[in-house]
C-alpha positions in Angstrom: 0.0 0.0 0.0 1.4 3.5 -0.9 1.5 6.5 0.8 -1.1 8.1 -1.6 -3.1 5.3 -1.0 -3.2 5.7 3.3 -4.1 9.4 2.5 -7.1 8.2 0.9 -8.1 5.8 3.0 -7.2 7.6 6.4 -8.2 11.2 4.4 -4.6 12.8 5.2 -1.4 12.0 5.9 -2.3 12.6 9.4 -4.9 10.6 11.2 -6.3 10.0 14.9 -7.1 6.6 15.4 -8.9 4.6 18.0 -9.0 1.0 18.8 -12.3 0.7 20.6 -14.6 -2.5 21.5 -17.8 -3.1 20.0 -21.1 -3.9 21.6 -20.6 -8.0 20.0 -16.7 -7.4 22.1 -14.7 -7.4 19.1 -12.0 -4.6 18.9 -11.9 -2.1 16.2 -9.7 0.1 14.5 -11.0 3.1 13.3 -10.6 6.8 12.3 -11.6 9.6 15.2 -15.4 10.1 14.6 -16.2 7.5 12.3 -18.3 4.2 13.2 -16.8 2.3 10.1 -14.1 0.1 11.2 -10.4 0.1 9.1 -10.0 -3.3 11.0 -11.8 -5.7 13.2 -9.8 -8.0 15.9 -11.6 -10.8 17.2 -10.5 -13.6 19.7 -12.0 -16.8 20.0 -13.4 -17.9 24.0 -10.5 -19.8 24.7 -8.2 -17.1 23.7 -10.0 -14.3 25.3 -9.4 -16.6 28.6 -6.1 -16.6 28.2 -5.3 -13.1 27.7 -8.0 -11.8 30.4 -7.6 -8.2 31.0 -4.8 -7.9 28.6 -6.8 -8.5 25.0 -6.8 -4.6 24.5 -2.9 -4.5 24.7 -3.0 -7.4 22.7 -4.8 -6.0 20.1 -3.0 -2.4 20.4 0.7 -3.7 19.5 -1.0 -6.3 16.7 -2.0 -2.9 15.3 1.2 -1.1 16.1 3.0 -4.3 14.5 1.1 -3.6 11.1 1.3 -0.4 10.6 5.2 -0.8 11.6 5.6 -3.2 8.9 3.2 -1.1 6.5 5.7 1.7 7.0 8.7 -0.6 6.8 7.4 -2.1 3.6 6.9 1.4 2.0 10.3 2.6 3.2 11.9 -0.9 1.1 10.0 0.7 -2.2 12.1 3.7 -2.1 15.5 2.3 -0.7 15.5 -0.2 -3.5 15.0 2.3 -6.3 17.9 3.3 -8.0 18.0 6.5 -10.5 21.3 6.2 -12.9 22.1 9.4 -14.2 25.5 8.9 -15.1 27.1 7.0 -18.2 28.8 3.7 -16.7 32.3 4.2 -17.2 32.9 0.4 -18.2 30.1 -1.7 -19.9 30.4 -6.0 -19.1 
């Protein structure tokens, strides 16, 4: 995903977003104001057991974790282009 495409989808460059549950206890990620999630996290009973009081910090650094790599991945797009403006001195 490109940065021109996050603008779109987030509206700016810029967003506030919120991870809040809903009413069926799934978490959701979504912009500031808006009832449309950008992503929904649901754990299964034996799961939500497990992690107890801890499922929203679960949740918050599986989110941080995507958008780090989302970042990552859009930062390898631009370290592995190459511009040549320069005639190579010796040709193989």
């Amino acid at each position: 995903m490109s940065i021109e495409q996050l603008k779109e989808l987030f509206g700016s460059q810029e967003a506030i977003l919120e991870l809040v549950q809903l009413e069926g206890g799934e978490l959701a990620l979504r912009n500031a104001g808006s009832e449309d999630p950008l992503v929904k996290i649901q754990f299964n009973d034996e799961v939500r057991a497990l992690l107890g009081d801890q499922i929203p910090v679960v949740a918050q650094h599986m989110i941080q974790a995507a958008l780090f790599a989302l970042m990552e991945k859009q930062g390898n797009v631009f370290d592995e282009t190459a511009v040549v403006d320069e005639k190579p001195k010796y040709l193989s």
